[in-house]
NUTORTI-740504 format. One record per residue (C-alpha): x, y, z; residue in three letters. Coordinates in pm, whole numbers, plus 32768, in hexadecimal, padded with zeros to 4 digits. Each point is the difference from the previous one (the first is absolute). Layout:
N
[balo [X, Y, Z], "ala"]
...
***
This chain:
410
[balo [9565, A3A4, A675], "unk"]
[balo [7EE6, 8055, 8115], "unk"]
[balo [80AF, 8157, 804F], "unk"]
[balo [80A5, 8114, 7EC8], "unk"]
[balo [8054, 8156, 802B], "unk"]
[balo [8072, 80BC, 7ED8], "unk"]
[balo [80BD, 8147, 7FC7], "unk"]
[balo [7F39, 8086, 8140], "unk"]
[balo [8045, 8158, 7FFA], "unk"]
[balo [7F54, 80EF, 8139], "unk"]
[balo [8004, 8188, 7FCB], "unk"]
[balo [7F77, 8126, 80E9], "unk"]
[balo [7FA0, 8143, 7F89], "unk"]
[balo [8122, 80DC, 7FFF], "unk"]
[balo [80C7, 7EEA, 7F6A], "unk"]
[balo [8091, 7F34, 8111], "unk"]
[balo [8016, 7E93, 7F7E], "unk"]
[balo [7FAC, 7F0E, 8171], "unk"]
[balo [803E, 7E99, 7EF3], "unk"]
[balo [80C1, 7FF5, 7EBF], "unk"]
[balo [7FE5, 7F0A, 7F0D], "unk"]
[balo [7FD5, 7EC7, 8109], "unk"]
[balo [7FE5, 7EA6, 7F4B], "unk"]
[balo [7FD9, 7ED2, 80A3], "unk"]
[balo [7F5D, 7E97, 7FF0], "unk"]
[balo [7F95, 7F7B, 8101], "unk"]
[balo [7FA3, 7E4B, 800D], "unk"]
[balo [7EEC, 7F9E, 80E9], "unk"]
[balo [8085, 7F5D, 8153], "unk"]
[balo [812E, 8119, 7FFF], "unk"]
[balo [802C, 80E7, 8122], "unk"]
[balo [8082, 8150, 7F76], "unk"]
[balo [8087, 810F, 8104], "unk"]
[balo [803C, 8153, 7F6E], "unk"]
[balo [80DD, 80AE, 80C6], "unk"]
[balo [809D, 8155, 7FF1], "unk"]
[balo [8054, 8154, 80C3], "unk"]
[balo [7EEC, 80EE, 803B], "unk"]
[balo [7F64, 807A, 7EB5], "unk"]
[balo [8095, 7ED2, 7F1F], "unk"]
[balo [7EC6, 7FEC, 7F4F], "unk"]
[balo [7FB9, 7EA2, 80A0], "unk"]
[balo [7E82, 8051, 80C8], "unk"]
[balo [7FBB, 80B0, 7EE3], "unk"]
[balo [803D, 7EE1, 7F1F], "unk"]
[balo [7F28, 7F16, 80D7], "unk"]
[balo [7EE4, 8114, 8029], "unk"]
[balo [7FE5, 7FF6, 7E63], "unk"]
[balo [7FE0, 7E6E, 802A], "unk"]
[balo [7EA6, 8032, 80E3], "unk"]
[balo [7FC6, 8146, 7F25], "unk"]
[balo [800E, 80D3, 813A], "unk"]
[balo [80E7, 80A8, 7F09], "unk"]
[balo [7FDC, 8044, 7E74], "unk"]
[balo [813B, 7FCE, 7F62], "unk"]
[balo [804C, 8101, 7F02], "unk"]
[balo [8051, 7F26, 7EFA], "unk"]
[balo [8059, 7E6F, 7FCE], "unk"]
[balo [7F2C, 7EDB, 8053], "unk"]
[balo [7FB9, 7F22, 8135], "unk"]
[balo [7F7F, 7EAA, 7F6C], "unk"]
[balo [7F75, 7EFC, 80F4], "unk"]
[balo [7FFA, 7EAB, 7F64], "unk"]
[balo [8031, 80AB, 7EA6], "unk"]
[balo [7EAE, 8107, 804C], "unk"]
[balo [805A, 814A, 8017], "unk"]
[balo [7F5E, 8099, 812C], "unk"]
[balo [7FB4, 8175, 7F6F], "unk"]
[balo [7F01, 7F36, 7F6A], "unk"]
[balo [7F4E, 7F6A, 8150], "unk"]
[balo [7F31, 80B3, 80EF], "unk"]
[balo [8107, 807E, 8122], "unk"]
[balo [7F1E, 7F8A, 812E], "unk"]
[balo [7FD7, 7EA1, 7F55], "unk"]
[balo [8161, 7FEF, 7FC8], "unk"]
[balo [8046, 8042, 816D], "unk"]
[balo [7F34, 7EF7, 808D], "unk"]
[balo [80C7, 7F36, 7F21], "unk"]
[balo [8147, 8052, 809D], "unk"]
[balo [8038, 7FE5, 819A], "unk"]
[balo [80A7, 813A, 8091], "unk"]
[balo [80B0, 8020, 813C], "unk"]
[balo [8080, 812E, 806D], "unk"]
[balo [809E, 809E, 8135], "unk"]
[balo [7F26, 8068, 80D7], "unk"]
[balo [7F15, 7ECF, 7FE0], "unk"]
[balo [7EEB, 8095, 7F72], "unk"]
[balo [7EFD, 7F5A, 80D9], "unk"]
[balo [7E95, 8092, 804A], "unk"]
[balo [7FE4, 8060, 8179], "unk"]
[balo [7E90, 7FC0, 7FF3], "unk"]
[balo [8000, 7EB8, 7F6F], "unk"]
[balo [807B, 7EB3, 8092], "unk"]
[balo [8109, 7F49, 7FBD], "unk"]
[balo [7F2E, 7F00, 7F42], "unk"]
[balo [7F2D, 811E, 7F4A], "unk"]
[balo [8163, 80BF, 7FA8], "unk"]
[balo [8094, 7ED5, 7F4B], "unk"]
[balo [7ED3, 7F80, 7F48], "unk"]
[balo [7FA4, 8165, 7F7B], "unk"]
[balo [808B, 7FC7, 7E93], "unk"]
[balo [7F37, 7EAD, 7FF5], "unk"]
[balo [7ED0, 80B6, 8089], "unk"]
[balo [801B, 8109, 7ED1], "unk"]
[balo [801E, 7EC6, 7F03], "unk"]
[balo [7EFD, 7FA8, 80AE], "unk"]
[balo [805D, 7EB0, 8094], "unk"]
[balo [7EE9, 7F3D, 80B2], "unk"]
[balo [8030, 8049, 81A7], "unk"]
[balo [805C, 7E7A, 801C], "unk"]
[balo [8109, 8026, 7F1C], "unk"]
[balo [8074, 8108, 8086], "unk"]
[balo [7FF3, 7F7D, 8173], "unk"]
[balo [80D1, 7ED0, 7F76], "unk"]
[balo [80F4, 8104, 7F7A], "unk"]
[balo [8019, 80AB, 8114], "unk"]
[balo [8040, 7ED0, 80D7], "unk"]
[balo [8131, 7F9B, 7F1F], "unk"]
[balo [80BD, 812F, 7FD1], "unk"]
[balo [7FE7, 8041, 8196], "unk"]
[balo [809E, 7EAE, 8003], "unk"]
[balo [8116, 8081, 7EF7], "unk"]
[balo [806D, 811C, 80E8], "unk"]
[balo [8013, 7F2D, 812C], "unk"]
[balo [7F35, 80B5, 80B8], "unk"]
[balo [7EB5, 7F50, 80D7], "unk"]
[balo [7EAA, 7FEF, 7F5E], "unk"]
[balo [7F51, 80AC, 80FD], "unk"]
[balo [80D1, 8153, 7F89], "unk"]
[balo [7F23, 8017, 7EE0], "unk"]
[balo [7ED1, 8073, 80F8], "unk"]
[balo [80FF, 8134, 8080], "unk"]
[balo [802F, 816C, 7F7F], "unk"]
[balo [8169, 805F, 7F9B], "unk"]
[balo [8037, 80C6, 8124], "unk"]
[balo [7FDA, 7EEB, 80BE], "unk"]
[balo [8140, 7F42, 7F3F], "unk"]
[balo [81A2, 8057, 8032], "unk"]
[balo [806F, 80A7, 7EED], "unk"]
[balo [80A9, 7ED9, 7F9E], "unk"]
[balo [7ED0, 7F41, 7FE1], "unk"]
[balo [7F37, 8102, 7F4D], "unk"]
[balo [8124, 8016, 7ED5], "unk"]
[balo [7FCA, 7E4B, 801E], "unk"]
[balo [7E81, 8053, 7F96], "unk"]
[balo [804A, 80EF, 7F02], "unk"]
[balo [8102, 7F05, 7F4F], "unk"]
[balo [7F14, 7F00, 7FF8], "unk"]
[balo [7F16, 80CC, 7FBF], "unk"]
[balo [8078, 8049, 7EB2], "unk"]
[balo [7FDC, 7E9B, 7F77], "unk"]
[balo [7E84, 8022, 8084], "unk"]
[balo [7F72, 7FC7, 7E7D], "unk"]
[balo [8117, 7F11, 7FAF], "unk"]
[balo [80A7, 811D, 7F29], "unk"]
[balo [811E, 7F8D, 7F50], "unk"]
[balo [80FD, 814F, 802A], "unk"]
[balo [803D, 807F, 8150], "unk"]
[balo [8086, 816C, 7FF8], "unk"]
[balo [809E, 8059, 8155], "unk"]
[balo [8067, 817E, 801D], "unk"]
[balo [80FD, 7FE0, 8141], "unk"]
[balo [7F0E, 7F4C, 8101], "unk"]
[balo [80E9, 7FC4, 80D6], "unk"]
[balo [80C7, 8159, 803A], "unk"]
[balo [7F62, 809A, 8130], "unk"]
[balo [8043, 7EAF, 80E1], "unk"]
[balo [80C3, 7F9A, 80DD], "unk"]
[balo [8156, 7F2D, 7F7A], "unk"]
[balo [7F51, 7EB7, 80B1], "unk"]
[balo [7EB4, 8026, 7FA0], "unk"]
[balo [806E, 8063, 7E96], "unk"]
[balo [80DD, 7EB4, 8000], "unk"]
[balo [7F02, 7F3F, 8078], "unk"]
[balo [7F03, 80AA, 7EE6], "unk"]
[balo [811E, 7FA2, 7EBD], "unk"]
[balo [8002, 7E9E, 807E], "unk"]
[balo [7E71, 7FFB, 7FE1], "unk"]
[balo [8017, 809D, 7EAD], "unk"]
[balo [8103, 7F23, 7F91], "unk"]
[balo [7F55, 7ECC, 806F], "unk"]
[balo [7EBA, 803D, 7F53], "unk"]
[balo [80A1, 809E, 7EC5], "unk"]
[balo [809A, 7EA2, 7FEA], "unk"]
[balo [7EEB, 7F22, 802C], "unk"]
[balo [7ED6, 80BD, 7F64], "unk"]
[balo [80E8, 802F, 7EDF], "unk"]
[balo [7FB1, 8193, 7FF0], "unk"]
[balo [809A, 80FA, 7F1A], "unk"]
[balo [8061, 8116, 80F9], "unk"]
[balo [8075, 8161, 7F91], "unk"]
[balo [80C0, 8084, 816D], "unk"]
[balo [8062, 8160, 801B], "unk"]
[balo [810A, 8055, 80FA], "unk"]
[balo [811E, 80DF, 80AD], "unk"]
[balo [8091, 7EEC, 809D], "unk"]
[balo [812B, 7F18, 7F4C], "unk"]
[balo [8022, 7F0B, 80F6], "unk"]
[balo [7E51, 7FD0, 7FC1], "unk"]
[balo [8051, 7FC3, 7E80], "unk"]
[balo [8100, 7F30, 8009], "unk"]
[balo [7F66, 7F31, 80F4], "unk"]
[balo [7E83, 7FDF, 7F3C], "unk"]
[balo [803F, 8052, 7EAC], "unk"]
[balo [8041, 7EDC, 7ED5], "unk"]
[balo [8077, 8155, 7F40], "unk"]
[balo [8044, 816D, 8089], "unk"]
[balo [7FD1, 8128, 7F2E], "unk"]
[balo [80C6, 811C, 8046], "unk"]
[balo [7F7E, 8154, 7FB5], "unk"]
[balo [80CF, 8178, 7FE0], "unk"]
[balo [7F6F, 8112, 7F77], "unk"]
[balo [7EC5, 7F76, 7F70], "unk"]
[balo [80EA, 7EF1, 7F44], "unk"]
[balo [8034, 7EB4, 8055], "unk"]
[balo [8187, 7FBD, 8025], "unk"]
[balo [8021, 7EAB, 802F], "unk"]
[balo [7F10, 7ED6, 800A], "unk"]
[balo [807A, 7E8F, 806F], "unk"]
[balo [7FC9, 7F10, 8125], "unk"]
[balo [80A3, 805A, 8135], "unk"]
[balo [8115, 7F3C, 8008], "unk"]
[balo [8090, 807B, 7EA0], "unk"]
[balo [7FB9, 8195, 806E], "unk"]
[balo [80C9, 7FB4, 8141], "unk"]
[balo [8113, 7F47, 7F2F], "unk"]
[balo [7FFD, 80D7, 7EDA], "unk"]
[balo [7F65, 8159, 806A], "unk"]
[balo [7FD1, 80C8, 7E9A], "unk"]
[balo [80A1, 813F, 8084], "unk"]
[balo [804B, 80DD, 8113], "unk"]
[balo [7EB3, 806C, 8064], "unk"]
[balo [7FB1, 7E81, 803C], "unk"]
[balo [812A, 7FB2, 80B2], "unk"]
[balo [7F97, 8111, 80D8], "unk"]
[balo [7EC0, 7FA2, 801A], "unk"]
[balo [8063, 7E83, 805B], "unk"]
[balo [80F3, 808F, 811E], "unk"]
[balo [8179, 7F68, 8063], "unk"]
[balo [7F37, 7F4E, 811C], "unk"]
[balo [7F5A, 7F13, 7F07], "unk"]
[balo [8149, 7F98, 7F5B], "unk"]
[balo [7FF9, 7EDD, 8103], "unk"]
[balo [7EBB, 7F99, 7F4B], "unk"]
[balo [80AB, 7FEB, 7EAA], "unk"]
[balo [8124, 7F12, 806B], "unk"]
[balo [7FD1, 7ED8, 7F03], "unk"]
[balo [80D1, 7F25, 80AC], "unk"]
[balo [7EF5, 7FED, 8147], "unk"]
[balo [7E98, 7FC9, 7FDF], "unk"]
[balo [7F66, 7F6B, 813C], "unk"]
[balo [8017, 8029, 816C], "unk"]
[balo [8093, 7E8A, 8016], "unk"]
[balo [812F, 808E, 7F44], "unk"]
[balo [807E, 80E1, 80E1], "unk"]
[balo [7F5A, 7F83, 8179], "unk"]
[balo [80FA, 7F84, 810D], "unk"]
[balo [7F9C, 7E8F, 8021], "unk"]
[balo [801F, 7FDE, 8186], "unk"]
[balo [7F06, 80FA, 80A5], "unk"]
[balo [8038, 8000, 8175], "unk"]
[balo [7EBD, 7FA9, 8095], "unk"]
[balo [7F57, 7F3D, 8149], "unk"]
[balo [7EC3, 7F5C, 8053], "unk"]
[balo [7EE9, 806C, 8057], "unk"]
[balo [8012, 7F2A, 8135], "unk"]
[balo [811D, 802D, 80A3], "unk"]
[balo [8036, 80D1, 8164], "unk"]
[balo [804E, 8147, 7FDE], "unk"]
[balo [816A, 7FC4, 80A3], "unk"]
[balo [807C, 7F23, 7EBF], "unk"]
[balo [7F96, 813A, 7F3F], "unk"]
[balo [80D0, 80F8, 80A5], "unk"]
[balo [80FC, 7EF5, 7FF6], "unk"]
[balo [7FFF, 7FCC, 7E83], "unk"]
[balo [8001, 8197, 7FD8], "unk"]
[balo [814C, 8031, 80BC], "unk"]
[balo [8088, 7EC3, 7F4A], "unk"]
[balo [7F82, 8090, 7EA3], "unk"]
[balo [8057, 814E, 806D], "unk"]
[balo [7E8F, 8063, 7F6E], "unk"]
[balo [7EE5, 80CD, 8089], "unk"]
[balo [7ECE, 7F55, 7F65], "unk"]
[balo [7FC8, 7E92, 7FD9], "unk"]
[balo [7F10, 7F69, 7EDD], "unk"]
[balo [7F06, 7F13, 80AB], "unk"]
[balo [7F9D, 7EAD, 7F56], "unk"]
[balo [7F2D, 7ED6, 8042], "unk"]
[balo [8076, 7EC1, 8055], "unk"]
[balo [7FFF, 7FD2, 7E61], "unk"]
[balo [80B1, 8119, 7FB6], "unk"]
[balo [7ED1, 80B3, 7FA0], "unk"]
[balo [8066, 819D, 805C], "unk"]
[balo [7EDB, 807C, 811A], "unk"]
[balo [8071, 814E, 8078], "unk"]
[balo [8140, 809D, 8054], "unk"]
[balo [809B, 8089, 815D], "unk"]
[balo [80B2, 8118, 804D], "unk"]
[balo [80CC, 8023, 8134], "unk"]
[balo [7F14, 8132, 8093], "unk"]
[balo [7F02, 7F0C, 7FE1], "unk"]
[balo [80DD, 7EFA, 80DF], "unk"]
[balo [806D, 8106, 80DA], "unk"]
[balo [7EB8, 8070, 807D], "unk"]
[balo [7F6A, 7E75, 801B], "unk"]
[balo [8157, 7F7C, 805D], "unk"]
[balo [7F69, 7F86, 816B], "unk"]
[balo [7EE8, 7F93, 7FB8], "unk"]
[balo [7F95, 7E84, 7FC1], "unk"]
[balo [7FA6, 8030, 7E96], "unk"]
[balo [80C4, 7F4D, 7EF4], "unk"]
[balo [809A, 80B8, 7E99], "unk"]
[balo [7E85, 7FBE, 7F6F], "unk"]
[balo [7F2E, 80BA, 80F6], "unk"]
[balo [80E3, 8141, 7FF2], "unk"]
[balo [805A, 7FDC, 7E89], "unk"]
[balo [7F85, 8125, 7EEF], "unk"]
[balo [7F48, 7F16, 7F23], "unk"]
[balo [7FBF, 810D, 7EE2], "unk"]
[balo [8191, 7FDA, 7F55], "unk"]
[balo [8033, 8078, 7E8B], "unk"]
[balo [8080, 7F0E, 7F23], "unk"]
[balo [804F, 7F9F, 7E99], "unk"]
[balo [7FC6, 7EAE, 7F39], "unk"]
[balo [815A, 7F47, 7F63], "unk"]
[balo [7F5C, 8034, 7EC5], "unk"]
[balo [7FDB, 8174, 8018], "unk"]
[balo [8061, 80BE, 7EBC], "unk"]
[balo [8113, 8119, 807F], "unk"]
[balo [7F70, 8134, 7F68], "unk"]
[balo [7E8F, 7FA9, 80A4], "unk"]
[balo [80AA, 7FB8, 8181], "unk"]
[balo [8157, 8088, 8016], "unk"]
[balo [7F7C, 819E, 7FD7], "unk"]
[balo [7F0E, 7FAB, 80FF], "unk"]
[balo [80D3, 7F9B, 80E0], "unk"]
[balo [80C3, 811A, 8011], "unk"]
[balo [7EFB, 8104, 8008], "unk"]
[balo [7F94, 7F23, 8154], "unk"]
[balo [8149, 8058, 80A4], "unk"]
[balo [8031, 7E99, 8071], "unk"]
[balo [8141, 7F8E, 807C], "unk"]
[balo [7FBA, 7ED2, 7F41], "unk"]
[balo [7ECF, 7F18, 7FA3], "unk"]
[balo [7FAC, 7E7E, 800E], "unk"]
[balo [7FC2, 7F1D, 7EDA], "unk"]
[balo [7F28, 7EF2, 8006], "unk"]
[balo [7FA3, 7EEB, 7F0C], "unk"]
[balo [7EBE, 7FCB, 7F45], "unk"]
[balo [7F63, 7F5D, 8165], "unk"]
[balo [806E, 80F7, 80AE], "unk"]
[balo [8160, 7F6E, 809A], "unk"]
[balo [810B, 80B3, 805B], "unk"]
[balo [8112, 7FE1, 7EFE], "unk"]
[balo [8106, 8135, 8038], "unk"]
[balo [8026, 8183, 8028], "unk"]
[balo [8046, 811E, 7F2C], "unk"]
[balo [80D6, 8127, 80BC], "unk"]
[balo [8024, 8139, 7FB4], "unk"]
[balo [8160, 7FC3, 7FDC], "unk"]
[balo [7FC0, 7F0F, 7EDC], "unk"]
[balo [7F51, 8119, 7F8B], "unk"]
[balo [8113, 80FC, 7FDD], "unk"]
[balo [80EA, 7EF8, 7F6D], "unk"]
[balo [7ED8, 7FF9, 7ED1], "unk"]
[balo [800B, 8172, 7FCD], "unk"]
[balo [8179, 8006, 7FF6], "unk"]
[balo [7FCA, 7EE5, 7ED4], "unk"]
[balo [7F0C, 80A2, 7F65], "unk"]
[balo [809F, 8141, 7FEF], "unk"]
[balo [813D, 7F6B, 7F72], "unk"]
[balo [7F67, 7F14, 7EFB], "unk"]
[balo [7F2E, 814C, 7FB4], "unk"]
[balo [8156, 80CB, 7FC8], "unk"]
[balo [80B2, 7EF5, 7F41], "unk"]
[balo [7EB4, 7FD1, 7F2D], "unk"]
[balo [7FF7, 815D, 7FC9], "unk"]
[balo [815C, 80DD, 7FE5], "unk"]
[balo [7F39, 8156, 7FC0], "unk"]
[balo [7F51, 800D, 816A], "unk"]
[balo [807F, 80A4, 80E6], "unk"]
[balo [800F, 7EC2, 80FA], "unk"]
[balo [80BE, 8013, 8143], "unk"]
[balo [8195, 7FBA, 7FC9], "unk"]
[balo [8037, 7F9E, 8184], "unk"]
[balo [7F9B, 7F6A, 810F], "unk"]
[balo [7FB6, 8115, 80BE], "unk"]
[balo [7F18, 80A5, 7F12], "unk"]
[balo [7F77, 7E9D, 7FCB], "unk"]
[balo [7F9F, 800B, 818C], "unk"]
[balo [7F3F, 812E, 7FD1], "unk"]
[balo [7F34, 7FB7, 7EF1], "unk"]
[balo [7FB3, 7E92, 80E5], "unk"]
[balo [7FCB, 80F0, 812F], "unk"]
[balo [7F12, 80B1, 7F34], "unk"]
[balo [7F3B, 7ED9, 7F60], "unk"]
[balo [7FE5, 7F67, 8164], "unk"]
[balo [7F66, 811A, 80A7], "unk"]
[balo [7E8C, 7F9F, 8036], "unk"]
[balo [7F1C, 80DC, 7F64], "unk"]
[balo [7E7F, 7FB6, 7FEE], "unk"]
[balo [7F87, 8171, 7FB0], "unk"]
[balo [7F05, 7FEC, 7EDE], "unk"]
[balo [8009, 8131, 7F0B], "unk"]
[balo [7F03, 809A, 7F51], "unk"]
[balo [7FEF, 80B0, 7EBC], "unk"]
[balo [7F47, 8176, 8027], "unk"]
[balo [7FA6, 8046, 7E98], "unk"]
[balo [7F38, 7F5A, 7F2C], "unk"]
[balo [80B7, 7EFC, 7EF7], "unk"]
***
């Protein structure tokens, strides 16, 4: 057991209790999201890991130690800590800002050079950035440095305190996929504190959901959206997400129309307004002579080029958002509705286009869902017609990218 918490109990003077009685274990390589509304005890829980926080009573062992016993700033350096407003020095570089905790264990400069070089490479973002200030970086890219940044001194637990809140929805997808991908292959234990549902289910191996200072229900994502403990989770999960919990569909393959309507990239811009009145479509995926999907082209596009000698390829929007065959439901299928897409391509593994998933397609899944989720469960209050069944589909299909932040500390 790398991670225990035990009977974690956190209370203020004048008696208000912020965490009662949490107890958890926690196996090294898990990803852990606590999640909760405002003042669910779940920061607070994560500030007593670091010891940003005493806990009142209970223990917090790490690999069996309990850490009342070491010293608080050693313990830190120990642990990487992300948090959301990146936390990086303005008068430092980029290089000096993520070698800082090997600099205080007092790393040789070539070591920490080398260090520097590799986790630059981890957040995909060019070497020469590690000569620049922060100010000089996106916002995007300065929350990429202070990811990495946390696995600086190889730590083992990575405690991440919302990093990703005050972004924007594409930048903050872009941002899970990084964590994800080096959570999986550096094999880190990561302890992720967030607002956001659709964040856990898509990072977490287990989500913890907090109320109150208690923890109400702990399980991997797919069992809380199948079997939410109570109310408050159901709540929490939202109606949207019963299209996540259909077991009978599980990747995008299962649902995607199988002949996508698309055009080369070669051909004269005639043939493509020809094939859009035959199709009766406005937009036309673009492909290479192997199928491969290029771009896409809408009919404002072919409008406004329409007389000139350029063929679908020159005039084409090459930048076209797309899902793999292999795409697990609950990871693509939210996503694409949040987008507000009319529908999205699929490729294969090399990138070929193998079919389309509408929005249409969509609705038919909620309608299922909500069914199977009414027969499964005959105390809900489910919708008993169609028409009520169109408004909760209206509902789920309306895009909606605002991110929402919590005002009082948790």
């Amino acid at each position: 057991m790398l991670l225990s918490l035990q009977h974690l109990r956190k209370e203020y003077s004048g008696g208000k209790i912020a965490v009662d009685d949490v107890t958890l274990d926690i196996d090294a390589g898990e990803f852990i999201c606590f999640i909760g509304t405002s003042g669910s005890g779940k920061t607070t829980t994560m500030r007593m890991i670091n010891r940003m926080l005493t806990q009142t009573s209970g223990k917090i062992l790490i690999n069996d130690k309990d850490i009342a016993t070491m010293d608080p700033v050693k313990l830190r350096r120990k642990l990487g800590y992300v948090i959301q407003n990146v936390g990086l020095m303005p008068h430092m570089t980029i290089r000096d800002n993520i070698t800082l905790v090997p600099k205080l264990l007092k790393w040789p400069k070539e070591k920490r050079d080398q260090r520097a070089i590799e986790l630059i490479k981890l957040a995909q973002l060019p070497e020469e950035f590690l000569d620049r200030f922060p100010a000089e970086l996106s916002g995007g890219q300065q929350q990429r440095i202070g990811v990495v940044r946390a696995f600086a001194a190889d730590q083992d637990i990575i405690l991440m305190d919302e990093p990703f809140g005050a972004l924007d929805p594409i930048t903050r997808e872009a941002l899970q996929d990084l964590v994800q991908d080096l959570q999986q292959r550096l094999g880190k234990t990561f302890i992720f504190v967030t607002h956001d549902m659709d964040e856990a289910l898509k990072l977490a191996t287990r989500i913890v959901i907090m109320s109150h200072g208690k923890v109400v229900q702990v399980d991997t994502p797919d069992n809380i959206l199948k079997h939410p403990a109570n109310d408050f989770v159901t709540h929490l999960i939202g109606e949207e997400r019963l299209i996540q919990a259909r077991p009978s569909v599980t990747t995008v393959g299962q649902v995607m129309l199988k002949s996508p309507i698309y055009i080369t990239a070669d051909k004269a811009l005639p043939e493509a307004l020809q094939m859009m009145h035959d199709k009766r479509v406005d937009t036309l995926l673009v492909t290479d002579q192997e199928r491969k999907l290029v771009g896409i082209l809408g009919i404002e596009e072919l409008d406004a080029q329409f007389y000139s000698d350029q063929n679908v390829g020159q005039i084409m929007d090459p930048k076209v958002f797309y899902v793999k065959k292999e795409s697990i439901i609950r990871d693509t299928v939210d996503r694409i509705l949040k987008r507000g897409y009319k529908n999205v391509p699929v490729v294969s593994d090399d990138g070929k286009l193998v079919g389309i998933v509408t929005r249409t397609t969509l609705v038919d899944m909620v309608y299922d869902a909500l069914w199977w989720q009414n027969e499964d469960n005959a105390n809900r209050d489910e919708p008993h017609n169609a028409a009520e069944a169109q408004q909760v589909a209206d509902d789920v299909l309306i895009p909606d990218v605002a991110s929402k932040g919590e005002s009082e500390d948790d």
